[in-house]
N, C-alpha and C positions, 0 to 999 in steps of 0.2 A: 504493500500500500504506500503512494506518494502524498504527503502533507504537504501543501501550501505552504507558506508561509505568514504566521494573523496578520502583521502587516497587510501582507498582499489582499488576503481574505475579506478586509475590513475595505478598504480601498474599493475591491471590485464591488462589494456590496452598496459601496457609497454611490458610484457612479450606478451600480440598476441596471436596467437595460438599456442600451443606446437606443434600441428601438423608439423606446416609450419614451425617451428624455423627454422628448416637448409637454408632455403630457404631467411631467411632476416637474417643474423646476428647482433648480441645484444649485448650488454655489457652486464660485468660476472653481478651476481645480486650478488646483498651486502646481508651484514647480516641482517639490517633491511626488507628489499624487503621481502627475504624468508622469515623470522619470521611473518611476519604481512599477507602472504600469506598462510601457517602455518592455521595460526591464523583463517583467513578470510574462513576455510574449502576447498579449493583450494584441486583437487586431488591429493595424493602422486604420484602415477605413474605419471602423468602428469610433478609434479616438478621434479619428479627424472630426466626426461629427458632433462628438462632446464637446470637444474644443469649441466649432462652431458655434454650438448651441447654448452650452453653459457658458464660454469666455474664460480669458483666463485671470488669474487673482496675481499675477507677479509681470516685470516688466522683460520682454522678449528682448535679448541682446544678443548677437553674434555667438558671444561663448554657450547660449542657453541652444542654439540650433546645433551647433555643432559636437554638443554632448548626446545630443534626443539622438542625430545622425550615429555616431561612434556606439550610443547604446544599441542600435538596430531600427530606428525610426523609420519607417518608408517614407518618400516622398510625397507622398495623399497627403498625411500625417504634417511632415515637415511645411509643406505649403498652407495648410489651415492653419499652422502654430503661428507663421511668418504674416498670414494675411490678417488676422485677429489681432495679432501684436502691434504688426503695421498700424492698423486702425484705431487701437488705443493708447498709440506715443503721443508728444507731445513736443519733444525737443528734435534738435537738428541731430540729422541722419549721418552716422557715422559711416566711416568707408567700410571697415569690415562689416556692420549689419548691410549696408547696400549690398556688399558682393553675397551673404549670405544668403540673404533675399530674393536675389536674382538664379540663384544655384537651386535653392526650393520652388521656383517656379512661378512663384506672387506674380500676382496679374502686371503686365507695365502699365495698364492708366491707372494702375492704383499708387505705382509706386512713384510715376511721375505726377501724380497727384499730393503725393508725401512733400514730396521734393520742393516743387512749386512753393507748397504750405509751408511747411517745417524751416525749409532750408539744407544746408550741408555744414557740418564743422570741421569741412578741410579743403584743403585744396586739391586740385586735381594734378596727383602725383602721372611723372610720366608712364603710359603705359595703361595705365588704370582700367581704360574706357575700350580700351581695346579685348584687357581681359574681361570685361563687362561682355561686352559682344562676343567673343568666344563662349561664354556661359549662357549665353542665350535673350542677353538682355535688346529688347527692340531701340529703334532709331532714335523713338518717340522719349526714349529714358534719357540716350546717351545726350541728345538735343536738351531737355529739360537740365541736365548736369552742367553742362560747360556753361547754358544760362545761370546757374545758379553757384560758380565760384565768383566765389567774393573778391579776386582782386584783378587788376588790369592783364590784359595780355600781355606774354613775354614771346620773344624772339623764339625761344623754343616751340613756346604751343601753337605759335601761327604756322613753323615747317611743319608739326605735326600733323594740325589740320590740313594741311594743303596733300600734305603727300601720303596721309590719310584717303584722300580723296571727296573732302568735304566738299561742297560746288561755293563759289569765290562768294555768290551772295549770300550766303547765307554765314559765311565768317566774316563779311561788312557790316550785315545786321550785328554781328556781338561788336566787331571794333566799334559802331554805334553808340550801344550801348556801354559797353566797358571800359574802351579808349585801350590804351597800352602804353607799357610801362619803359619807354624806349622811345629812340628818335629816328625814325627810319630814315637807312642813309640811301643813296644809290646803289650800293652794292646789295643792300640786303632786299629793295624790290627786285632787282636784276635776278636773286637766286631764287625768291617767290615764281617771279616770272617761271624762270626754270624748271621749276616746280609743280608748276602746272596753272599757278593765280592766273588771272585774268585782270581786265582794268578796271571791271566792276571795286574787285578788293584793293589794287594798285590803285587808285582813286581816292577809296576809303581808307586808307593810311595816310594819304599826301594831307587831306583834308581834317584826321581827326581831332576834334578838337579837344583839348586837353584844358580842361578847368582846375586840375590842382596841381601843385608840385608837388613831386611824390621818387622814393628811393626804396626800390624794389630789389630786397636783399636776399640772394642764395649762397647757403653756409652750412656749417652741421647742425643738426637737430639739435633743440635746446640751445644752442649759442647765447649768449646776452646781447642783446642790440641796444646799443649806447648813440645816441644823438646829442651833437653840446653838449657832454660831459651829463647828460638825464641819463638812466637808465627807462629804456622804453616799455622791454617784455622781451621775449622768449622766440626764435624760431619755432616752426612747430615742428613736427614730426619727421617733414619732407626737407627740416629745412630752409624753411623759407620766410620772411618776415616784408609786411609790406609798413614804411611810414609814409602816414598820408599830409596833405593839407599841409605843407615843409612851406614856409615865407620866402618870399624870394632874398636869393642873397647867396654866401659863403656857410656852408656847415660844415661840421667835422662829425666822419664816422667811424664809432669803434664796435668791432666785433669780437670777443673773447668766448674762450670756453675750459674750464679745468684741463692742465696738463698739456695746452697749445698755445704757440705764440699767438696775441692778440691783431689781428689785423686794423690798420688804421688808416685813416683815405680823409682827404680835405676835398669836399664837394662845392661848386659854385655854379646854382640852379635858378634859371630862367623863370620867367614869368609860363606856369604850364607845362614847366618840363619834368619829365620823368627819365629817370637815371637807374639802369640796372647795376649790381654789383654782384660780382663773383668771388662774396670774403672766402678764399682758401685758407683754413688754419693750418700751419706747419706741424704737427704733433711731436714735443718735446721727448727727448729719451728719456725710458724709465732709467731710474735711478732710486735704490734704495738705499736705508740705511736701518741697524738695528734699532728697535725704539724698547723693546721689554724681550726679556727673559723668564718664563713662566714653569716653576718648579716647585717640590717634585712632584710626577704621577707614578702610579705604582704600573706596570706591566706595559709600558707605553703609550704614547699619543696615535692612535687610532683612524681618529678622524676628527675634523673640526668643520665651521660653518660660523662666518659674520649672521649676525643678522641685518633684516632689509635697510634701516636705518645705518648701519655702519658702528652701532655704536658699542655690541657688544660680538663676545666671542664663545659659542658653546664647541668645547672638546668631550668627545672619547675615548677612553683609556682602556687597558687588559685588565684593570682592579674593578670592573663594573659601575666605575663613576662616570656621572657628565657633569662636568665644571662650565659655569658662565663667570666671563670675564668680563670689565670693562676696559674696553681696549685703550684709551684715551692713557689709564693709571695705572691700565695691568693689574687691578684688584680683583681677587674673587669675588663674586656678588653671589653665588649660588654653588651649592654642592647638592646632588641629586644620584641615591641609590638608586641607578637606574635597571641596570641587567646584569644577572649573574651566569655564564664568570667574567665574561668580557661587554662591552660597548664596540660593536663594530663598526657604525655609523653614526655619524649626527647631522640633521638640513632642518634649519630654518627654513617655514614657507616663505613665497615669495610675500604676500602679504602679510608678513610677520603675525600671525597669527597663534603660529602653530610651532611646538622645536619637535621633529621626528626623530627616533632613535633605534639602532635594529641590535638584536643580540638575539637570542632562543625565542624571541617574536618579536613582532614590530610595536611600537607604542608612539602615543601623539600625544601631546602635552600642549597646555592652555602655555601660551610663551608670556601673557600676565597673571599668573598664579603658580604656575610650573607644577601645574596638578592634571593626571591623568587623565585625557578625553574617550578614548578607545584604544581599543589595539588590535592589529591584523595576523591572524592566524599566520605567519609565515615565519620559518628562521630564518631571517635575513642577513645576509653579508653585505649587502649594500641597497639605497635606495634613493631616490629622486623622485624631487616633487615638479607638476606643471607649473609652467611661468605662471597659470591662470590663479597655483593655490586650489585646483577643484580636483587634481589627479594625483595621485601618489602610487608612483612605479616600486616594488622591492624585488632584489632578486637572491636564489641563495642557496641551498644543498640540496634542493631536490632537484636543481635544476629548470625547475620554471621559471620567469618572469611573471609576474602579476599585476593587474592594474587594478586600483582599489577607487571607491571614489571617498574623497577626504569627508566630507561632508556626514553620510551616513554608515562608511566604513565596509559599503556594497563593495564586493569583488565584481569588476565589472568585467575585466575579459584576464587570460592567461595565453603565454605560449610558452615552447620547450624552447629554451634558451642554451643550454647545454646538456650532455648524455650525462654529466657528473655533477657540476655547481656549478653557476651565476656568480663572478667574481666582481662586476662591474656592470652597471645600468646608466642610461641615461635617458630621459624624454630632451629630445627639439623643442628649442624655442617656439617655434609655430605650431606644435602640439599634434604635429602631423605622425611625428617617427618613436618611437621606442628604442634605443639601442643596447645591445647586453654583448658582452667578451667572458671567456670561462675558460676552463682547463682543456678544452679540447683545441684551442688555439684559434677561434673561430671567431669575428666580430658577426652579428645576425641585425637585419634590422628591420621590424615591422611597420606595417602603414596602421594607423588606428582605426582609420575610418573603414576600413575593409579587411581586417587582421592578417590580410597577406604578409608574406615573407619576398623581403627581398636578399635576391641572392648573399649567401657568406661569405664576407671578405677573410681571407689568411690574415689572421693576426699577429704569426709568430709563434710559439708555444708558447703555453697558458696566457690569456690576455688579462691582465689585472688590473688595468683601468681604461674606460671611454670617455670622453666630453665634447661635446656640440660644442662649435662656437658662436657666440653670441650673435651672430646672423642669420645661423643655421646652414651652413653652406658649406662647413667642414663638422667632418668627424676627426676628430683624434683619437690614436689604441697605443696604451703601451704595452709591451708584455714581459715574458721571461729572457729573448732572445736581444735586452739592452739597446733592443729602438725605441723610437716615437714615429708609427705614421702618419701623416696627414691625407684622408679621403674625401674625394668628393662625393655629397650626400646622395643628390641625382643620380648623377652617371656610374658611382662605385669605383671609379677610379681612382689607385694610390697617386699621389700627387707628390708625394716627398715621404722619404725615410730620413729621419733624425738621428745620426749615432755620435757615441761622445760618452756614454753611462759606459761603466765598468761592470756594473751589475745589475740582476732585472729593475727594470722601472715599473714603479709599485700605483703611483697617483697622479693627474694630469689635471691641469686649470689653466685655463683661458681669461686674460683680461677683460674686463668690463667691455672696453673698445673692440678686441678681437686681433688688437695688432701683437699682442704678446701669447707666448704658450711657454708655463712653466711645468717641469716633469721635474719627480722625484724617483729614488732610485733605495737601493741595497746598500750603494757604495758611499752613502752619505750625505751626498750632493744631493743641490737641487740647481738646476741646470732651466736658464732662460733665453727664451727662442724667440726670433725676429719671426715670424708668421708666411710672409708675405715673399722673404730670400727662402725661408728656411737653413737660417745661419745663429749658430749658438752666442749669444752673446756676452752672456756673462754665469760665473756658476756659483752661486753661494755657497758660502761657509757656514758650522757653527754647531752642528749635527756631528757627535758622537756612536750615533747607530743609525740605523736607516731610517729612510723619509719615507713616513706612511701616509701622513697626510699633510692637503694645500690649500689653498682658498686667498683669494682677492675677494677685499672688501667692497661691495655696491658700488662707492664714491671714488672708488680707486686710491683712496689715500692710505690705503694699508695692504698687507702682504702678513700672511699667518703659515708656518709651517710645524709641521709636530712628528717625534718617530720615536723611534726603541730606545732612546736616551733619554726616555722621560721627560723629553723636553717641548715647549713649546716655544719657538721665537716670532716672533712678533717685528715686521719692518716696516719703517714709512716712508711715504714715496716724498724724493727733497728736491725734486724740479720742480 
């Protein structure tokens, strides 16, 4: 005999019959209800009509579609969740819901009917609108969108459109309305021309008229945009910052960002004119220096993890403790019997939420109480949380990978990960990939949304650590055989082998930025890599037994490493 689970039990009871819904009305169902009905194999046409019918009680966000999908949601399903949600926002359309939106199937006058209303809260990153249109979004959307970025036309997005193959009137109607952030010279109609423009749009450039003076900034994301010595606000995401409404005259502009030289430019703007800038920051060498020595642990430093603020430091030891540090004074702030006999892991969520710990099972701790939330049936040797904070990977001697979900502690999918142990896991930044390395010498990497398996890369004998880098674009493995490789995620191809270790490399971390990759090793060392050459740069000292574990701090201003010498040291960055 197979039992339900009361959860599940109660839930279906709540919803009734989908048939009859109209006939008793319900309250909307939450995000939990759905998920666990999801979950519980519950039919999609069936939920879609709940959804329809009853509405939902939480707010539809990009990460909430693409969890229903990964749980097994059909598209019926996924589309009713999207068109509902749609219909009961209220704020400006973000780019990942838009693209989610359009992947479920949401009607396009409804979504350019959002659009219209609502608005957008970004800019129209290159490329975007095209993968819009591959996913199936109509004309009628991608038209509604380029209406509705909020800042002038750049030199870019007019080639794009042209050789797009937009028709010339209908990119005059936006320079119309928008104007553009530039001074078209001769040469740049001559390449329009080329291009395909016509004198409809050749026209509409010569004549735009331009009502503000305005300094149309692209840089790195987050930069600080400084005007006369004001601090203005923030590029966004893409990069990009527009100042409007600039008085005619002489300005000076600065753009800076942690850890690069600051770029600086004296502008002198016309009555109407608009001036693009291309602030490129030079990014400063790291350079560390000791800042604390952190002793003693009993059985070694295991594993460590900043939290999301930067401000503290939880370790794992072989004595079954996890120690929190303040990193700033190097004091312990917490001592925590966590697992006996060892502490193999410790991750802060990304939303500091939560501190994860694995030994003879997995456990989750309130990170403002430091008191037990759940725990996951697995002995883990290692684990990783999603950027989102909603997933938590562990991997470990039975050789599974597991994906849990944080929230209510659901084992939501598994794979075989190695014939022996799971030495090393990681989830991708964009929540797309799983990745796990083990004793069989294997790196493996699953797709989430489809639980495939993409082919296994050679990792060397026994692989003993993985990490993403922070763009997702590389995999790094190190293993028993004293490399580091660098993979590409896509295509599976090794792109670089790093040698330089004397003995196996045990743990791998990638800086915040992605331009650094530090490995530890057996032989003591922790060994720092240019990314980009794939040339060792420099090798720390300080380590009397091997380097177990590594970690960059969020802000980049710290560097944490810990090993068999019971040591933790502690470096901060002094460019």
């Amino acid at each position: 005999m197979v039992c339900a689970r009361p959860a599940l039990i109660v839930l279906l009871l709540a919803c009734g019959s989908f048939a009859r819904v109209s006939d008793s009305p319900q309250s909307p169902l939450t995000r939990n209800e759905l998920q666990q009905l999801v979950a519980g194999g519950t039919d999609s046409q069936q939920l879609a009509q709940a959804v329809t019918q009853r509405g939902l009680a939480f707010e539809v966000t990009a990460s909430v579609l693409q969890e229903l999908r990964q749980g097994g949601a059909q598209p019926v399903l996924l589309k009713a969740v999207g068109t509902v949600g749609l219909g009961a926002g209220r704020g400006p359309l973000s780019k990942d819901l838009l693209r989610e939106l359009v992947t479920a199937g949401v009607d396009s006058r409804e979504l350019v009917e959002a659009v219209q209303s609502r608005g957008i809260e970004f800019v129209l990153p290159a490329g975007y609108l095209a993968e819009l249109k591959a996913t199936g979004a109509q004309e009628s959307l991608l038209k509604a969108l380029r209406d509705a970025s909020p800042v002038p036309l750049t030199r870019e997005q007019l080639h794009m459109l042209v050789a797009g193959g937009v028709a010339s009137r209908r990119i005059a109607e936006l320079v119309s309305r928008r104007g553009i952030a530039f001074r078209p010279t001769d040469e740049f109609l001559v390449s329009l021309r080329t291009a395909g423009a016509d004198s409809t749009l050749l026209d509409a450039l010569r004549s735009a008229k331009q009502t503000v003076s305005a300094i149309a900034v692209r840089t790195l994301p987050n930069a600080e945009i400084w005007s006369d010595g004001q601090l203005l606000g923030k590029a966004n995401a893409q990069g990009e910052y527009v100042i409007y409404e600039l008085p005619v005259g002489q300005h000076s502009l600065r753009v800076s960002a942690p850890h690069h030289r600051a770029y600086e430019q004296s502008l002198s703007l016309l009555p109407g004119q608009s001036v693009e800038v291309n602030a490129k920051l030079e990014a400063t060498a790291l350079e560390l220096a000791p800042a604390h020595k952190l002793a003693p642990f009993g059985g070694g430093v295991l594993s460590l993890t900043f939290s999301p603020d930067s401000r503290y430091l939880a370790t794992g030891s072989g004595d079954g403790t996890v120690k929190i540090w303040e990193v700033a004074s190097g004091r312990t702030v917490q001592t925590l019997a966590s697992h006996r006999p060892i502490v193999m892991r410790v991750a802060f969520s990304p939303d500091g939420r939560y501190l994860a710990t694995a030994g003879e099972e997995v456990r989750l701790l309130d990170a403002s109480t430091w008191q037990e939330v759940r725990s996951f049936a697995h002995s883990g040797a290692c684990l990783a949380f999603s950027r989102d904070s909603h997933l938590l990977a562990t991997g470990g001697g039975d050789g599974k990978v597991r994906l849990w979900e944080v929230a209510t502690g659901r084992e939501v999918r598994n794979f075989t990960g190695d014939k022996f142990s799971v030495k090393a896991v990681a989830l991708s930044p964009d929540g797309r990939y799983v990745a796990a390395g083990g004793i069989e010498g294997s790196v493996t990497l699953w797709n989430l949304a489809t639980g495939s398996s993409i082919p296994a890369r050679t990792g060397g004998p026994q692989v003993e650590a993985v990490a993403f880098s922070p763009a997702g674009g590389y995999l790094a493995s190190g293993s028993r055989d004293k490399t580091v490789r660098l993979w590409e995620v896509e295509s599976g191809r090794a792109v670089k082998t790093l040698t330089g270790h004397s003995h196996w490399v045990t743990v791998l971390a990638f800086s915040p930025d992605g331009k650094y990759l530090v490995s530890g090793s057996w032989d003591n060392a922790v060994k720092l890599w240019d990314v980009a050459g794939g040339r060792e740069l420099r090798t720390l000292t300080g380590h009397s037994g091997g380097v177990m574990a590594l970690a960059f701090s969020p802000d980049s201003e710290y560097f944490a490493s810990g090993g068999f010498d019971n040591t933790t040291l502690i470096w901060r960055r002094v460019d």
